[in-house]
LORO-101880 format. One record per residue (C-alpha): x, y, z; residue number from 1; residue in one letter. Coordinates in steps of 0.001 Angstrom, whole numbers, always signed. Each point is the difference from the previous one (the first is absolute). Layout:
! LORO-101880
       X       Y       Z nufi lodo
       X       Y       Z  NUM    a
...
//
This chain:
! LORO-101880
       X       Y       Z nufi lodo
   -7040    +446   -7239    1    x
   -2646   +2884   -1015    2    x
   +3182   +2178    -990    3    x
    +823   -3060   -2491    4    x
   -3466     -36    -840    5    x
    +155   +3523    -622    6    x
   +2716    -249   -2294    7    x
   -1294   -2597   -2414    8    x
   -3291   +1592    -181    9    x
   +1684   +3200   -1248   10    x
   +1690   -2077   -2937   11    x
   -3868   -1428    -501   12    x
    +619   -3387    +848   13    x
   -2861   -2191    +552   14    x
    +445   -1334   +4022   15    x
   -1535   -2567   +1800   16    x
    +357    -433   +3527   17    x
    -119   -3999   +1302   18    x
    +660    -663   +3424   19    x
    -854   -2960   +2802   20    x
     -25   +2068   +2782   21    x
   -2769    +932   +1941   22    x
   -1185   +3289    -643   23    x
   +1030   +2212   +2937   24    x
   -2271   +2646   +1433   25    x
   +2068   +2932   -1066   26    x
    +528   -1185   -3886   27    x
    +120   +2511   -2831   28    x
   -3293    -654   -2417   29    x
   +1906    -725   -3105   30    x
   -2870    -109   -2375   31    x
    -379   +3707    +797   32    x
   +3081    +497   -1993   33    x
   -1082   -2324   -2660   34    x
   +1925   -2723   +1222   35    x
   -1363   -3484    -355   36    x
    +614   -2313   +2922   37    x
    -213   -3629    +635   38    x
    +104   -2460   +2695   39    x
   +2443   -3158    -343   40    x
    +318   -3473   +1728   41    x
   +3640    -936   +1240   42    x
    +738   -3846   -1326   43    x
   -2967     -21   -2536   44    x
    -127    -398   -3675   45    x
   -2718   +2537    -155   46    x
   +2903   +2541    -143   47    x
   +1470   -1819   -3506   48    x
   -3647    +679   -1579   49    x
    +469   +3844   +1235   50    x
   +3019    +914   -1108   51    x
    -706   -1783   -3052   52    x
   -3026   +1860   -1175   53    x
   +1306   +3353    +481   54    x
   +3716    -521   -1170   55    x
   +1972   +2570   +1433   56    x
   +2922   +1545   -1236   57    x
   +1600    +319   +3380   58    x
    -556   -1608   +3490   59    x
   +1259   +2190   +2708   60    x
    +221   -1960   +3374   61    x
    -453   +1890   +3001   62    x
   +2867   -1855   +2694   63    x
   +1864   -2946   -1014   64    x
   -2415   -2398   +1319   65    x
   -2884    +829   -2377   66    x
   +3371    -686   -2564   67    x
    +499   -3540   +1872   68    x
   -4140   -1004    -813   69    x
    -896   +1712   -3186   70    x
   +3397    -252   -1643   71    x
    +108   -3245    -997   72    x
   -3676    +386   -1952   73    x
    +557   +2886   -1553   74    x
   +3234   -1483   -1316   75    x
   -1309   -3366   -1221   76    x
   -3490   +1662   -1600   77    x
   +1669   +3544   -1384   78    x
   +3598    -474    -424   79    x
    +420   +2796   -1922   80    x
   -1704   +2784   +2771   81    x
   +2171   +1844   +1721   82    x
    +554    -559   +4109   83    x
    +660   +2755   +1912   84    x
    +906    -162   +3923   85    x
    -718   +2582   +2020   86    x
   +1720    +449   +3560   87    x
    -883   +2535   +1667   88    x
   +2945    -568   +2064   89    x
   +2285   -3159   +1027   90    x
   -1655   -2344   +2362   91    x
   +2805   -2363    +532   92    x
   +2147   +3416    +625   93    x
   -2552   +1496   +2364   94    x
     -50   -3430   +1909   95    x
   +3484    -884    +730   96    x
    +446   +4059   +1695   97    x
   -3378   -1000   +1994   98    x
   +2114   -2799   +1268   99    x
   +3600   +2010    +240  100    x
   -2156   +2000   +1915  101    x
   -1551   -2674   +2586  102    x
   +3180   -1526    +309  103    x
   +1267   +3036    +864  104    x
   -2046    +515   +2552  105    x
    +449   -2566   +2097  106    x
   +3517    +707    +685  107    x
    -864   +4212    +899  108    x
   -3803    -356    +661  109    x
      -9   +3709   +1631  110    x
   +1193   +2151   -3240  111    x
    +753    -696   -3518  112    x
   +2469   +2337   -2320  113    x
    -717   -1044   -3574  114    x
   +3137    +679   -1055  115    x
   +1935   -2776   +1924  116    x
   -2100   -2566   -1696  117    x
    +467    -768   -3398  118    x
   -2969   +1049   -1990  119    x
   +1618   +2216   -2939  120    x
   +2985   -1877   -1122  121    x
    -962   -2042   -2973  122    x
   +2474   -2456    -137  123    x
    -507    -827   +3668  124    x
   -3951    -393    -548  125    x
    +633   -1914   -3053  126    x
   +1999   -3193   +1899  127    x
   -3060    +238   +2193  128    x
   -2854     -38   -2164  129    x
   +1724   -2471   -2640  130    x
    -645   -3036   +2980  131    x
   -4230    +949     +94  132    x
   -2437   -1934   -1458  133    x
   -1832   +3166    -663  134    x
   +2937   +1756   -1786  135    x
    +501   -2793   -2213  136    x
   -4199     -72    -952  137    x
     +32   +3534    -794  138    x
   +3462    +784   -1634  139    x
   -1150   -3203   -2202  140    x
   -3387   +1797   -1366  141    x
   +1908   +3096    -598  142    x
   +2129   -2738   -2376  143    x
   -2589   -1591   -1504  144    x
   -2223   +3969    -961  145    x
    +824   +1496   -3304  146    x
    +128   +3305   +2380  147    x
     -77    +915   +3591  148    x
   -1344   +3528   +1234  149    x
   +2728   +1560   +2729  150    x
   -1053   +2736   +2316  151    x
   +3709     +12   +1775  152    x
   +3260    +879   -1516  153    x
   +1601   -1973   +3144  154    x
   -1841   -3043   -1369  155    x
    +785    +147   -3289  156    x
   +3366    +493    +582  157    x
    -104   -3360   +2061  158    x
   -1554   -2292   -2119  159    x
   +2178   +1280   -3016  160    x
   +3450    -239   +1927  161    x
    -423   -2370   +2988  162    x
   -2496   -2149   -1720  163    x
    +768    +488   -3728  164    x
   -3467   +1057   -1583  165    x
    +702   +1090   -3027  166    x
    -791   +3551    -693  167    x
   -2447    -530   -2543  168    x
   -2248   -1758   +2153  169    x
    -290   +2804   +2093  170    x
   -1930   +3601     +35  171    x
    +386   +2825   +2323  172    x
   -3433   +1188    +755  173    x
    -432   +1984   +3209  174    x
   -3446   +1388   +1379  175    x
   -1201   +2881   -2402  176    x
   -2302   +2728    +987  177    x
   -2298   +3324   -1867  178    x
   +1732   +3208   +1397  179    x
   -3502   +1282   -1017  180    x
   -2222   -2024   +2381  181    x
   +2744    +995   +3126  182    x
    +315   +3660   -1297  183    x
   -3776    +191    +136  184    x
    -295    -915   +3593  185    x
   +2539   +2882   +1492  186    x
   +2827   -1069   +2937  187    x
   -1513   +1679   +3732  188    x
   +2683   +1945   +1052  189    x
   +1873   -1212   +3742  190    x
   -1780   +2476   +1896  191    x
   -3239   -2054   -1173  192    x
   +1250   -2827    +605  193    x
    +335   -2488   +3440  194    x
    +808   -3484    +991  195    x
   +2019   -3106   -1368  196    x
   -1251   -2658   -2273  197    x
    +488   -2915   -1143  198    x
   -1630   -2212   -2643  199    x
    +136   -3298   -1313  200    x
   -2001   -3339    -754  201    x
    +334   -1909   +3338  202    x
    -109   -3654   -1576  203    x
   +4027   +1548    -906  204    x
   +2316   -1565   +2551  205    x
   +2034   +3440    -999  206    x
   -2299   +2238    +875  207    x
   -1278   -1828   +3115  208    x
   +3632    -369   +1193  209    x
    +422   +3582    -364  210    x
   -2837    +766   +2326  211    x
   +1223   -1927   +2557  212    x
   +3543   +1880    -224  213    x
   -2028   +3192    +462  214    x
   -2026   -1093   +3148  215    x
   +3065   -1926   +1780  216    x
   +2339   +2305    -731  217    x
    -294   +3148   -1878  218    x
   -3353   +1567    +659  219    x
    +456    +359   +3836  220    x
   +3381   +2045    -696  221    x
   -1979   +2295   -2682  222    x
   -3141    +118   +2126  223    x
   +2416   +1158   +3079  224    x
   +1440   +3022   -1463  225    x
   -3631    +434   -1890  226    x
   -2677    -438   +2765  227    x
   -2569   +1206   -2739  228    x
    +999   -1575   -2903  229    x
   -1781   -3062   -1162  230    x
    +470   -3106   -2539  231    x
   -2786    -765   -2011  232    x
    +621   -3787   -1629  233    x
   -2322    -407   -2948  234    x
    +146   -3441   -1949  235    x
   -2569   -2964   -1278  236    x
    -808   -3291   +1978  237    x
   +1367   +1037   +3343  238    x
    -262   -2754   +1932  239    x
    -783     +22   +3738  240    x
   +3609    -314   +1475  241    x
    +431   +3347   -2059  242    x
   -3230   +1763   +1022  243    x
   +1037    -826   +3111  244    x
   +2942   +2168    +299  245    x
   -2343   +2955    -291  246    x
    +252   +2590   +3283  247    x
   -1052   +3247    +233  248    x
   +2229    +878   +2601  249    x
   +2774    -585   -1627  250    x
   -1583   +1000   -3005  251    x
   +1022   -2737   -2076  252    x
   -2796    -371   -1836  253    x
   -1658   -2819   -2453  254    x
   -1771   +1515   -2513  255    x
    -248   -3353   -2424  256    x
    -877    +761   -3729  257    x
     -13   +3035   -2025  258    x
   -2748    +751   -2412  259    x
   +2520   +2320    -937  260    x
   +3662    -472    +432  261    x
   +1189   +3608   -1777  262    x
   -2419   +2144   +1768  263    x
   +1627   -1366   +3933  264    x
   +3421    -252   -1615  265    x
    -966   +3740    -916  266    x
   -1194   +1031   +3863  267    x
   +2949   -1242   +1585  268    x
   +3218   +1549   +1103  269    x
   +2542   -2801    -650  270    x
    -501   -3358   -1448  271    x
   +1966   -3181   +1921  272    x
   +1460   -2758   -1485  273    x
   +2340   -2161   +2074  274    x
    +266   -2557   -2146  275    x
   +2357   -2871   +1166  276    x
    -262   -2079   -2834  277    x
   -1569    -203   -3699  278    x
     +66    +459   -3508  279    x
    -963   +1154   -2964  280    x
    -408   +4144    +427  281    x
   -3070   +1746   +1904  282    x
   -2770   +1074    -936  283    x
   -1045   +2172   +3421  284    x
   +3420   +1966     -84  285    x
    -251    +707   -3684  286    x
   -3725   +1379    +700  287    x
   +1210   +1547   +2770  288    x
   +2607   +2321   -2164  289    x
   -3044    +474   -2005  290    x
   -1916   +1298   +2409  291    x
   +3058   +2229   +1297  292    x
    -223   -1766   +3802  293    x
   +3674    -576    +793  294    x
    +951   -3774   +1201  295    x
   +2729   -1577   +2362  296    x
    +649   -3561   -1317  297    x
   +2573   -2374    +244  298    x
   +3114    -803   -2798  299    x
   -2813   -3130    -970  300    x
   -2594   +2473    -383  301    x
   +1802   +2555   -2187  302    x
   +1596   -2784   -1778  303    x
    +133    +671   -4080  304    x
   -1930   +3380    +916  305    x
   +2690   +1968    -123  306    x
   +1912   +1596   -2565  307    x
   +3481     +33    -593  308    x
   +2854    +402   +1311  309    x
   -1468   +3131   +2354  310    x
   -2580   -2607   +1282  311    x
   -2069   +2440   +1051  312    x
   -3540    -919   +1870  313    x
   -3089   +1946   +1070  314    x
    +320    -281   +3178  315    x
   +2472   -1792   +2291  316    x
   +1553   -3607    -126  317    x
    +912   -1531   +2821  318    x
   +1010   -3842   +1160  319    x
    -668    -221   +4165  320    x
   -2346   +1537   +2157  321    x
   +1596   +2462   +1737  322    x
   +1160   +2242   -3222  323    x
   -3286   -1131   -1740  324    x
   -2503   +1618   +2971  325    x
   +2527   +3298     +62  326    x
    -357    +487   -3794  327    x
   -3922    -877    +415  328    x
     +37   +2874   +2922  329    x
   +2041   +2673   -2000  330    x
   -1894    -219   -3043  331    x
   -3322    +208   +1644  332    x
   +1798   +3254   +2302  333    x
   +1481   +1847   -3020  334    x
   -1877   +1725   -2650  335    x
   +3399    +642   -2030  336    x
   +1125   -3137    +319  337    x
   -3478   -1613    -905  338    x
    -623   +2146   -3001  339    x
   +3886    -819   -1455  340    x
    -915   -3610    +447  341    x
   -3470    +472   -1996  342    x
   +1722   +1139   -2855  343    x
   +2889   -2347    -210  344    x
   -2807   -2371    -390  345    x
   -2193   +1982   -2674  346    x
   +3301     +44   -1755  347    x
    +655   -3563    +824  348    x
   -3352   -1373   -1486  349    x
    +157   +2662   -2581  350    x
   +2793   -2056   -1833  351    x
    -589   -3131    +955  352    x
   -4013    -998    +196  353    x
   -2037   +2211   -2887  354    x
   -1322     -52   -2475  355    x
   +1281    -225   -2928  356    x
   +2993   -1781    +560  357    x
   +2551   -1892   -1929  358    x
    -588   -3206   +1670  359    x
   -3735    -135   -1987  360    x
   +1610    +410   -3194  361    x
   +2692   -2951    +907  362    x
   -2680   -2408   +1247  363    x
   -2012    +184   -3451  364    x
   +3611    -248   -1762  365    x
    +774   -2960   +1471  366    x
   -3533   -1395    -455  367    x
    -194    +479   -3543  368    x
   +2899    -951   -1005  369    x
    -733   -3402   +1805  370    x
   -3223    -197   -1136  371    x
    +775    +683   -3889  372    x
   +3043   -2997    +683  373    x
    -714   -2399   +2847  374    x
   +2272   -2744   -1171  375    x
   +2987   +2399    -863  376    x
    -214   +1271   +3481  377    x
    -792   -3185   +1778  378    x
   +3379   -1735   -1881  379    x
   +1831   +2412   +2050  380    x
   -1801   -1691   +3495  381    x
   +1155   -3543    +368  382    x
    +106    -268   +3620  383    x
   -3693   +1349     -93  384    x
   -1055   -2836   -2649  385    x
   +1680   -2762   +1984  386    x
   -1678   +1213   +2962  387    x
   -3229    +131   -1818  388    x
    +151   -3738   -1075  389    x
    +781   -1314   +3001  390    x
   -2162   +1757   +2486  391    x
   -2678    +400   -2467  392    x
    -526   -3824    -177  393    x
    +193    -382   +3851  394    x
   -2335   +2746    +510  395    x
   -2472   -1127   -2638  396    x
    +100   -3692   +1306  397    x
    -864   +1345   +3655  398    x
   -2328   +2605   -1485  399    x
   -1749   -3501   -1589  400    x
     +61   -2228   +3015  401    x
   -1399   +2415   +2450  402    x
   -2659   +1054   -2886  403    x
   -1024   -3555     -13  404    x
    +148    -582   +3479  405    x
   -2699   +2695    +622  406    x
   -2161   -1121   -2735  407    x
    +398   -3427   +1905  408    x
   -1575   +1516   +3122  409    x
   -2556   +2129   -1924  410    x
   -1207   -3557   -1203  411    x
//
């Protein structure tokens, strides 16, 4: 979100930032950066008066269910702005591997090789998420947005051919970074370098699944041909089952959050990520080949990461636990092998996360175009419009009932 941010304040494009969240204790102060911010009621018709005041352009919605309870108002008070989904990554695709997964594991509870379950093939995944409830919500609001940001060529190659988005609605717009601000820092070299890390927001069932894998499993085969090494896990809102895993002994170690995620990702030796199911691309592996700290990760991990057809990686990939603890071991033993691995991934980020980078210029293409002709481009979208009539009236009649229902029990 501040890397979108980021980008429309470069083209000088007046932003305002409404959310109704509460504000978390580790938020970025937006009105340093000029930014003006707002909070919103869900269900209230304080949010027409808003969005009619300041008329917008564009509405970007940040996850399909701020699409599901703002859509419908921005649609019926400014038909002509422009709606723009953005993803992040695909929740109903991330859920149905979190249950492959679990289902999984009840049959072989003791060890888990990713690649017997089905987790990459799309046309398998597809006949599975096409039953959810949740696909069905979210592939609709990609449907019924002029435009939907994509972070993952995986998942835009699924909703174009297994769930026939057409390719207009679409835009390819991975994480983008300043070589400058990285550059500026330096890389340690591995002689200055020890221990493991991982990193990750802990209110992700990803990342919190992926710390379990390490402490059942993986860490206590790393830790037994590495009596000194350690695993430092850094991440916000631990809760106590995880700050409970901490033990020095083994030294598995709960460090919670980072005030600063580059300058630990920077310290350590090797950067874990076993994930076992997700979306989207990540964030901590892509800083991690930006701060030249080779990673082992799983083929969900490294998925749309790589380039093609070499598929080379900064580090190791690796699907069960007994190859992914060797690769963790041999990387953290051997300097050659470590300092190959950090350049595969300056390389790797090199051509596919800076700045500048053709994806920019295709984003504010695409949004001009649609911009200068809405109805042009949305004659092209009738599923979208159907969708928007009928679940636009539902919504906005539940939206009404449960607005007068609370000003009932104000009264």
């Amino acid at each position: 979100m501040m890397q979108l941010i980021s980008l429309f304040q470069a083209q000088h494009w007046h932003i305002t930032f409404a959310s109704p969240a509460k504000q978390g204790e580790h938020k970025t102060d937006l009105r340093l950066l000029g930014i003006e911010e707002h909070s919103i009621k869900l269900n209230s018709g304080c949010f027409d008066q808003f969005i009619v005041q300041r008329q917008p352009q564009l509405v970007i919605f940040d996850r399909f269910m701020m699409e599901e309870q703002f859509g419908w108002r921005i649609e019926k008070f400014l038909p002509n702005t422009i709606r723009v989904l953005n993803t992040e990554d695909l929740h109903c695709l991330r859920s149905i591997r979190q249950a492959l997964i679990k289902n999984y594991l009840k049959t072989e509870p003791k060890e888990i090789d990713l690649e017997d379950v089905s987790l990459l093939n799309r046309d398998e995944l597809f006949k599975k998420m096409a039953t959810t409830d949740l696909a069905k919500r979210e592939i609709a609001a990609i449907f019924r947005c002029d435009l939907t940001l994509m972070i993952s060529e995986f998942e835009m190659t699924l909703l174009q051919q297994q769930f026939q988005v057409p390719q207009q609605q679409l835009c390819y717009l991975p994480f983008l970074y300043s070589q400058e601000i990285y550059q500026a820092k330096g890389t340690p070299p591995f002689q200055a370098r020890q221990h493991f890390m991982v990193i990750g927001n802990f209110r992700h069932d990803p990342n919190w699944d992926a710390v379990l894998w390490l402490k059942q499993t993986i860490w206590p085969r790393i830790r037994q041909q590495l009596p000194q090494a350690e695993l430092h896990i850094y991440g916000a809102y631990p809760p106590p089952k995880a700050t409970q895993l901490h033990n020095d002994k083994q030294g598995f170690k709960m460090k919670g959050w980072a005030p600063d995620a580059q300058q630990v990702i920077r310290q350590a030796r090797v950067c874990l990520a076993p994930l076992r199911f997700g979306a989207g691309i990540k964030g901590k592996l892509a800083e991690s080949m930006l701060c030249g700290t080779p990673s082992v990760t799983t083929s969900i991990g490294a998925e749309s990461m790589q380039n093609l057809p070499n598929r080379e990686w900064g580090g190791e990939i690796s699907n069960n636990t007994e190859s992914f603890a060797q690769a963790a071991i041999q990387l953290y033993r051997e300097p050659v092998r470590w300092k190959k691995a950090q350049q595969t991934g300056f390389n790797l980020v090199q051509s596919r996360y800076m700045m500048p980078h053709s994806s920019q210029d295709a984003l504010f293409q695409q949004l001009t175009k649609i911009i200068q002709q809405p109805e042009s481009h949305r004659q092209t979208l009738f599923i979208g419009a159907m969708l928007n009539h009928h679940h636009h009236k539902s919504t906005q009649y539940m939206a009404q009932w449960i607005e007068a229902k609370n000003r009932g029990s104000n009264e």
